[in-house]
KEKE-3310 file (N, C-alpha, C; in steps of 0.2 Angstrom, whole numbers, plus 5000, padded with zeros to 4 digits):
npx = (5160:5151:5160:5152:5139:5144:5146:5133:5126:5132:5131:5117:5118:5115:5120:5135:5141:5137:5125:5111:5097:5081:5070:5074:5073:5064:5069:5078:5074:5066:5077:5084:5074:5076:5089:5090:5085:5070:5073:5073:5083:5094:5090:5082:5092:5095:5105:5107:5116:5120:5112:5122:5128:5140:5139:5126:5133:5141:5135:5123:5131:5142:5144:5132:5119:5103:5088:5077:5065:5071:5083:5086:5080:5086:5099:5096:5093:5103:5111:5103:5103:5118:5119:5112:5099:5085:5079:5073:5072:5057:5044:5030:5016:5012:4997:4988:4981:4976:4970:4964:4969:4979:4996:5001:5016:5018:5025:5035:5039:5049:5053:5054:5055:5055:5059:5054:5057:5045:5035:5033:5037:5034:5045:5051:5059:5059:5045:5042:5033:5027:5031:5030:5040:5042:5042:5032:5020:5013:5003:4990:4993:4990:5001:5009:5014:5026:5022:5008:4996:4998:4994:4995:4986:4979:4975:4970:4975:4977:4991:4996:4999:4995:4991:4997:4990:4986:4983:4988:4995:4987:4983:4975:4959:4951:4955:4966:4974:4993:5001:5002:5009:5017:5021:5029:5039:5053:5065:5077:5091:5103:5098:5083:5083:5089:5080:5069:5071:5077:5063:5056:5064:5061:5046:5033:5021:5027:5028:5042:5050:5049:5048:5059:5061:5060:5059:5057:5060:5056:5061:5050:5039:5039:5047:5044:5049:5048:5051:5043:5037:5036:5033:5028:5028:5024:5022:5010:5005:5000:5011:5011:5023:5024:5034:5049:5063:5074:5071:5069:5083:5090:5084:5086:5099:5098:5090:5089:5106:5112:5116:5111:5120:5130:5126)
npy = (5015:5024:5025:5025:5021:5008:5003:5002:4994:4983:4980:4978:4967:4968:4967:4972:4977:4985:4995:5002:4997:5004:4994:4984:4991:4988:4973:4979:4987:4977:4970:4981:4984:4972:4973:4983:4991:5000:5009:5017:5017:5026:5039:5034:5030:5044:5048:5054:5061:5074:5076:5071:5068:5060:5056:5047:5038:5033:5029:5020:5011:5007:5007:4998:5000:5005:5016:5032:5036:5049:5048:5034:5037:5050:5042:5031:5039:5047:5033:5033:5044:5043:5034:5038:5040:5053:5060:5066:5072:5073:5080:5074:5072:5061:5050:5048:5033:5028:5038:5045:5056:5069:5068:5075:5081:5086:5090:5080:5066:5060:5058:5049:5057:5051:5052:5045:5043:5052:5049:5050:5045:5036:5033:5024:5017:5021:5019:5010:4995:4998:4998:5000:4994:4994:5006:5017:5024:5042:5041:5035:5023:5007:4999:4982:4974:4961:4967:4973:4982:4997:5014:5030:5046:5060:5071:5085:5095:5102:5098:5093:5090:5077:5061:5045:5028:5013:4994:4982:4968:4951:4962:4972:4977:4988:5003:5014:5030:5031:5043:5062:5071:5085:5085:5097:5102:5100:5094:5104:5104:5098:5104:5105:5092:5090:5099:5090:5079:5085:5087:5076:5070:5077:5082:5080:5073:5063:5048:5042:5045:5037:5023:5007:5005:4993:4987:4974:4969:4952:4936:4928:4938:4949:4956:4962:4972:4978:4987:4980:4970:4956:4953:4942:4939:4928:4921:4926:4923:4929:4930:4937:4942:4943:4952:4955:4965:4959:4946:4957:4962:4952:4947:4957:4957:4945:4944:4958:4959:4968:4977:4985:4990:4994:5006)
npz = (4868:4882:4898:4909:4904:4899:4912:4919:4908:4912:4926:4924:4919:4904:4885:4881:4872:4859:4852:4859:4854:4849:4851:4859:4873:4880:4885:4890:4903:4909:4913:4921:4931:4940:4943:4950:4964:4971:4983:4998:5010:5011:5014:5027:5034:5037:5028:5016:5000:4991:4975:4960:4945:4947:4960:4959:4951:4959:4970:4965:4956:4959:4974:4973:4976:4979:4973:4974:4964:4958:4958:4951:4937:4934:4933:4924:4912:4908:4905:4891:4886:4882:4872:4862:4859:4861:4874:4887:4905:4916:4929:4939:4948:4959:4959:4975:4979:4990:4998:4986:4980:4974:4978:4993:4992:4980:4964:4963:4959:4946:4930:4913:4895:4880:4865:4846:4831:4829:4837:4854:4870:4886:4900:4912:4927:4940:4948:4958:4962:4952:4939:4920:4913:4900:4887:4884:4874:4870:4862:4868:4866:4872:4882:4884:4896:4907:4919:4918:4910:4904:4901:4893:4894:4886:4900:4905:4919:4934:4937:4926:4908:4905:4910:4918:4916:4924:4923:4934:4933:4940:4949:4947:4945:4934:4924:4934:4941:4941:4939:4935:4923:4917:4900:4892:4901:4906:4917:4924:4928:4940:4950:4951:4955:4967:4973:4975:4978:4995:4998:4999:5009:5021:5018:5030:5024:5017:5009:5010:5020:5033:5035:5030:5014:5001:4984:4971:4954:4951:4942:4942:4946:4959:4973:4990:5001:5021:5036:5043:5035:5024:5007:4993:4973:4967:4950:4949:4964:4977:4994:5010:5024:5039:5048:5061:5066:5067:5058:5047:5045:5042:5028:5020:5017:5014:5003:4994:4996:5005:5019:5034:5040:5035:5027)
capx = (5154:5154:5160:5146:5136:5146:5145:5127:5125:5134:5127:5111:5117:5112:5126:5135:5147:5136:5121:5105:5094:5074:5068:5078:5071:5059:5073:5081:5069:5065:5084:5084:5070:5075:5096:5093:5079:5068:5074:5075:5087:5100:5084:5079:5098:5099:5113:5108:5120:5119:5111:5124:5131:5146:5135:5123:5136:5144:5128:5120:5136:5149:5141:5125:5114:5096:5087:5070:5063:5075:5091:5087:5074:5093:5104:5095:5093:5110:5112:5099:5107:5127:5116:5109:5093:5083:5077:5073:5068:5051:5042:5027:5012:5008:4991:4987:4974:4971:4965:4960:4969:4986:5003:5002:5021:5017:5028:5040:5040:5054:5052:5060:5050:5060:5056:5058:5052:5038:5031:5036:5038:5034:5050:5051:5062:5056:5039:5042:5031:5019:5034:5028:5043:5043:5040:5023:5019:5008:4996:4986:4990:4990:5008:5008:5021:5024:5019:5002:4994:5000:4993:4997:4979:4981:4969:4975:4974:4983:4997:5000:4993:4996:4993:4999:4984:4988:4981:4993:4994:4985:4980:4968:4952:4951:4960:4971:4978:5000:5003:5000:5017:5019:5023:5034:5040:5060:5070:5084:5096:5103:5097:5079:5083:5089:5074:5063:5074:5072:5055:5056:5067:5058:5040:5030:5016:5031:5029:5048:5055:5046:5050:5063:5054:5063:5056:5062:5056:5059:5058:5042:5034:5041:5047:5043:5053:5050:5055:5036:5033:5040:5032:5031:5022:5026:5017:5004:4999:5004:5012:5013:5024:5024:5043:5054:5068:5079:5072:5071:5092:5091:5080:5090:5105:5094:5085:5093:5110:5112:5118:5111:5126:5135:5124)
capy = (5016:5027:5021:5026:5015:5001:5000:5000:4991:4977:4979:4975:4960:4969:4965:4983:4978:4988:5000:4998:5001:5006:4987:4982:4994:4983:4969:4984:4989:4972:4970:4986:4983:4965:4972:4988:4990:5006:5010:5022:5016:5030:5045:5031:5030:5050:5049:5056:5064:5079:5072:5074:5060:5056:5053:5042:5031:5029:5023:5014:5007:5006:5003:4993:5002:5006:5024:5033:5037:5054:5045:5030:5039:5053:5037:5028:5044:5048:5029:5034:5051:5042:5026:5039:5043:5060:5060:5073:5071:5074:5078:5073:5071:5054:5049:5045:5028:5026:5047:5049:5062:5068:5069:5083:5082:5089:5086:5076:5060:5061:5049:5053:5057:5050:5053:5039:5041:5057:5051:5052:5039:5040:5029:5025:5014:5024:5020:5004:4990:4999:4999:4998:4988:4996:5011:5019:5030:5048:5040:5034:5015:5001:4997:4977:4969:4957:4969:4974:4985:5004:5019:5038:5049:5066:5075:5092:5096:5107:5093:5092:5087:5070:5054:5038:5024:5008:4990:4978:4962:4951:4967:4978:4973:4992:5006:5019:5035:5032:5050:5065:5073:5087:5084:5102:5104:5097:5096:5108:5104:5094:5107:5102:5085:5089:5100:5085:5076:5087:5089:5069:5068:5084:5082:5077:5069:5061:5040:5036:5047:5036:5017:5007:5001:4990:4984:4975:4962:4944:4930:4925:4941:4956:4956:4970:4971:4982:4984:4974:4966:4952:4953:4941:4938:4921:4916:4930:4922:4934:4929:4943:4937:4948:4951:4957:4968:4956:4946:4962:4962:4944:4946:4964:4952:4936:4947:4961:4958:4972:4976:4991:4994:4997:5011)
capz = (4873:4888:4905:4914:4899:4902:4919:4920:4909:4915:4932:4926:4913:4897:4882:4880:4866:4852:4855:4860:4849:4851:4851:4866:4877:4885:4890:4895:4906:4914:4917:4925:4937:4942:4945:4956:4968:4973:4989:5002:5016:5014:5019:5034:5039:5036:5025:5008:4998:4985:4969:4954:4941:4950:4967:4958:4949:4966:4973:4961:4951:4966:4980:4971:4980:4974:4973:4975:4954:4955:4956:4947:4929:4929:4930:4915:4907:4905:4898:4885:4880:4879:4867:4856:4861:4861:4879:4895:4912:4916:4935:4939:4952:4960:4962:4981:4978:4998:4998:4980:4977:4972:4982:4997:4990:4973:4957:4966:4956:4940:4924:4906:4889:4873:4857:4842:4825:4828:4843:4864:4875:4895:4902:4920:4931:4948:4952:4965:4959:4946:4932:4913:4909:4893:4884:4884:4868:4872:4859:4871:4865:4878:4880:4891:4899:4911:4927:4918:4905:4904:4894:4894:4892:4887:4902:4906:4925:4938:4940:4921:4901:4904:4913:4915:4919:4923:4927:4935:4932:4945:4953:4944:4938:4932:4925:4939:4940:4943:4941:4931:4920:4912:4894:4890:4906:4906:4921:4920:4930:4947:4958:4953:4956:4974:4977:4975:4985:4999:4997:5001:5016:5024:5020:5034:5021:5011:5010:5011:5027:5040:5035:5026:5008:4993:4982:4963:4950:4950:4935:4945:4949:4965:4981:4992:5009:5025:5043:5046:5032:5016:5001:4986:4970:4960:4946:4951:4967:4983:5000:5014:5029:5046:5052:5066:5064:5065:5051:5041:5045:5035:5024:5018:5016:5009:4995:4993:4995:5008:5026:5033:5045:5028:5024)
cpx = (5157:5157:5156:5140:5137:5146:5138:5123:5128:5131:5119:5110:5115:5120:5128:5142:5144:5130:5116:5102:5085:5071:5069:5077:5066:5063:5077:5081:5068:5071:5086:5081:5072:5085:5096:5086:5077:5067:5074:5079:5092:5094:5083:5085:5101:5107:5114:5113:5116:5116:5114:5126:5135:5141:5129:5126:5139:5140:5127:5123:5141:5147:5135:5121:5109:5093:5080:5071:5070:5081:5090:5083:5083:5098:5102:5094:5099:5112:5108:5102:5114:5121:5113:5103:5090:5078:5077:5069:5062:5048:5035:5023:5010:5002:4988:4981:4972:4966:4963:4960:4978:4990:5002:5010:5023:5022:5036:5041:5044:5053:5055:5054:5057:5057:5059:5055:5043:5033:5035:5032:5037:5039:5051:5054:5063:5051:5038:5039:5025:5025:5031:5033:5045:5041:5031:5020:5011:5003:4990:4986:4994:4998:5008:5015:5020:5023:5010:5001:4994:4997:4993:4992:4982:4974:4975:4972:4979:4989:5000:4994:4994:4995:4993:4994:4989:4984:4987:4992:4992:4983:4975:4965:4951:4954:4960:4974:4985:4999:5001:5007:5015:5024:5030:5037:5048:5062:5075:5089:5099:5099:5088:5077:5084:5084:5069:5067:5074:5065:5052:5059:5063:5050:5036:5025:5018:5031:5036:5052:5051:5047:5055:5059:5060:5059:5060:5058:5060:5059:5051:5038:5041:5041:5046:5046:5054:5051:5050:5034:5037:5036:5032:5027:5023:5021:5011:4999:5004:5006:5014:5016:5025:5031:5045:5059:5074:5078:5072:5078:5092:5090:5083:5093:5103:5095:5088:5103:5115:5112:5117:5116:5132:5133:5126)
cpy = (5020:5024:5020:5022:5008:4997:4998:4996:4981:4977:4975:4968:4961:4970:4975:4983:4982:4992:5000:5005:5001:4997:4984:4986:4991:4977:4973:4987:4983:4969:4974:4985:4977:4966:4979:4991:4999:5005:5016:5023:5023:5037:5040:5032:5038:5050:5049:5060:5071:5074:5076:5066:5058:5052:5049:5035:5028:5025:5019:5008:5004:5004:4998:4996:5003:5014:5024:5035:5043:5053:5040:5034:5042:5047:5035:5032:5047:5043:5032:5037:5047:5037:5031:5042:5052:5059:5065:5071:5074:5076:5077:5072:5064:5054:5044:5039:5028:5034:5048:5053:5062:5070:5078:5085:5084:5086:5082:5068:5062:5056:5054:5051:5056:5049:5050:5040:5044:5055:5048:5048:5041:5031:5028:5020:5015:5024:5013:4998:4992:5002:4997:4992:4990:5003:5016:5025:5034:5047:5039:5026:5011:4999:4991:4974:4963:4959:4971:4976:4994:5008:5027:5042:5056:5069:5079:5093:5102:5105:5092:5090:5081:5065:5047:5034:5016:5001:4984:4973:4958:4955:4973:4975:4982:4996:5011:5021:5034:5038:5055:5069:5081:5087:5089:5106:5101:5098:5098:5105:5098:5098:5107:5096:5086:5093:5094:5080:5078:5087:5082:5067:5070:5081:5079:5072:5063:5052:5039:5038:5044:5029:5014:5002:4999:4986:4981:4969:4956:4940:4928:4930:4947:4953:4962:4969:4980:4981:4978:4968:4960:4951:4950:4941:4932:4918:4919:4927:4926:4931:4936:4939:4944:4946:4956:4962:4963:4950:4950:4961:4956:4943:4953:4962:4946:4940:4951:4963:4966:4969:4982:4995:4997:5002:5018)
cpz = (4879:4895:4908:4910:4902:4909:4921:4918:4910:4922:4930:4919:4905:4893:4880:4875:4859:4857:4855:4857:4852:4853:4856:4872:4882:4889:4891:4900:4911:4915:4922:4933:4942:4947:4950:4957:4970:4978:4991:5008:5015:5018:5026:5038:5040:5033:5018:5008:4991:4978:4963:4951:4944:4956:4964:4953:4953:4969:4972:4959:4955:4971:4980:4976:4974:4975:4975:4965:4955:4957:4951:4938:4929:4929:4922:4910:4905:4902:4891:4879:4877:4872:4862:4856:4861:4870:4885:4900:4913:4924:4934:4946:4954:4961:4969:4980:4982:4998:4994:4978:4975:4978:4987:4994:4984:4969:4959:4964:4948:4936:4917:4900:4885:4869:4852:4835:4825:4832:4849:4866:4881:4895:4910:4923:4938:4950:4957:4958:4956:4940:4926:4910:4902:4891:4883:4880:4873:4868:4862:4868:4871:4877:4887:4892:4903:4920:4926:4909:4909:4897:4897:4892:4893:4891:4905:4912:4928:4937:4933:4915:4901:4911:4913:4921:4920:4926:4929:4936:4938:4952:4954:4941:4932:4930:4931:4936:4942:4944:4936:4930:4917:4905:4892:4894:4908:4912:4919:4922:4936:4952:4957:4956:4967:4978:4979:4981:4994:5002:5000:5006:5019:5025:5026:5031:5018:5013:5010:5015:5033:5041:5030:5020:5003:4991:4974:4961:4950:4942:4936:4946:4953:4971:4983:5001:5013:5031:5046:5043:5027:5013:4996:4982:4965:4957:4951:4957:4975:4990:5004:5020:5036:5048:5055:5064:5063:5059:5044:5040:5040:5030:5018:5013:5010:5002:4991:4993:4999:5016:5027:5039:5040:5024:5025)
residu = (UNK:UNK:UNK:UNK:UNK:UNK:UNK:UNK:UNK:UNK:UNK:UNK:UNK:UNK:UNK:UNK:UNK:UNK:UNK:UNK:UNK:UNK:UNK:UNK:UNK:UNK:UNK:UNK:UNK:UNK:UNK:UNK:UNK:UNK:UNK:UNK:UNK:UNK:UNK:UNK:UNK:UNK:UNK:UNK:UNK:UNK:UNK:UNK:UNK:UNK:UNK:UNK:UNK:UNK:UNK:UNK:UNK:UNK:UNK:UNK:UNK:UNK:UNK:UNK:UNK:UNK:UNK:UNK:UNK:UNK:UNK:UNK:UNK:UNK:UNK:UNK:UNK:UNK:UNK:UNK:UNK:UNK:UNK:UNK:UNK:UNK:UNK:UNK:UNK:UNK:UNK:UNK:UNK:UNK:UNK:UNK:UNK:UNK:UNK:UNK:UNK:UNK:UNK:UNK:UNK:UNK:UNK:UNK:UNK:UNK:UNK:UNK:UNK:UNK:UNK:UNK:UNK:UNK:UNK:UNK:UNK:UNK:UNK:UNK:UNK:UNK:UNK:UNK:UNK:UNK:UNK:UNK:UNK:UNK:UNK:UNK:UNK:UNK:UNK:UNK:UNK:UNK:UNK:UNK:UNK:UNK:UNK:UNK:UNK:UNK:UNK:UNK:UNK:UNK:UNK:UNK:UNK:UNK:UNK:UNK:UNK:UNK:UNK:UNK:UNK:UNK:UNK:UNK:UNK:UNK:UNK:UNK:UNK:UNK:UNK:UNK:UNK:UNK:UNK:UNK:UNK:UNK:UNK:UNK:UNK:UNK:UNK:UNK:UNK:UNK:UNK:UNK:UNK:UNK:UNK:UNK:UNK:UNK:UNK:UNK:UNK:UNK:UNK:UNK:UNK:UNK:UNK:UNK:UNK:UNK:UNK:UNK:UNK:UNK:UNK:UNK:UNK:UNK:UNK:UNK:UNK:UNK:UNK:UNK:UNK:UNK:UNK:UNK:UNK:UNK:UNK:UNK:UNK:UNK:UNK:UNK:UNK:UNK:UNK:UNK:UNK:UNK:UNK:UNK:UNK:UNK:UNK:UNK:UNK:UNK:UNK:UNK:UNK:UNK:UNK:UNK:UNK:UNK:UNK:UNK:UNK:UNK:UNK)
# end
């Protein structure tokens, strides 16, 4: 097995002595989510670097840091490809819920199509706390976890032939629009990845160049930690707490297992 296999998946507790096979992608997926957080702190502290595999297994793997989707979807997509898998990087458009409309930052969301047995999977490990957890076939069938109920609808728009709905558990009574993909649109390279990346420090419109955001799955549910706020969800029932800078500094440490004078 690869190095860059092995480390990962030992980082996030999943057994890496044989090869993971299609069935296991869901406790793969929820170990994932639960061991490396979607964060933004190196953009808040101005200290992104180039996005390539080496500088994402430094980060994620070496430094246990967490990412925004277009570092974490091309980590787990390189495990995918070493284990076997037929899989490619995907972009995609968020759908804004408060404005009702899509991302002024356009196809700047990254997630991976894999293909199993004649039909394609939408895979994601980048979208904060509206994860599927699991694989989400293009059939359009309901794929549930324990963050909700997820399904992929082919509607062809500006932003793409696809997208992904979802209701989250103790959180939608209805289905929502995540985001809308292009299906036969691959990422080619790193330098679309660091486009998008720019496109997210820079933007003016961009939700994660203005506050520090982590977020990641529990046994119980999600925590979600900002410079204002603490976040949790156990056993589907919510606490929000109002906090200080200095309890963020604790709560960094508490939760996440971070210091941000070490970033």
């Amino acid at each position: 097995m690869n190095n860059i296999s092995r480390r990962f998946l030992g980082k996030v507790g999943f057994p890496d002595h044989e090869r993971i096979a299609f069935h296991q992608l869901d406790a793969l997926l929820e170990q994932t989510a639960k061991s490396i957080p979607f964060e933004n702190l190196r953009i808040i502290a101005n200290r992104t670097r180039p996005i390539s595999m080496e500088n994402l297994v430094d980060k994620v793997l070496v430094r246990k840091e967490g990412g925004l989707c277009y570092e974490l979807n091309p980590l787990l997509h390189q495990i995918l490809v070493e284990q076997g898998f037929h899989a490619v990087l995907t972009r995609g458009t968020v759908f804004n819920q408060t404005k009702g409309a899509y991302a002024a930052t356009g196809s700047t969301h990254v997630a991976i199509l894999l293909h199993h047995r004649d039909q394609t999977y939408l895979v994601d490990t980048g979208f904060g706390g509206n994860l599927p957890l699991k694989p989400v076939p293009l059939s359009g069938d309901v794929a549930t976890s324990s963050n909700g109920s997820f399904k992929v609808s082919e509607v062809h728009t500006a932003y793409g032939d696809y997208v992904l709905e979802m209701k989250l558990k103790n959180k939608d009574d209805d289905w929502r629009i995540g985001y809308a993909f292009h299906s036969g649109q691959a990422v080619r390279d790193f330098s679309e990845l660091n486009q998008i990346q720019s496109i997210i420090v820079e933007h003016p419109q961009s939700s994660f160049n203005k506050h520090p955001l982590l977020t990641k799955r529990t046994d119980r549910g999600s925590m979600t930690l900002t410079d204002s706020s603490f976040t949790q969800w156990i056993n589907g029932t919510m606490t929000k707490e109002s906090i200080n800078h200095s309890v963020y500094k604790q709560y960094l440490r508490q939760y996440f297992g971070r210091d941000e004078s070490l970033i």
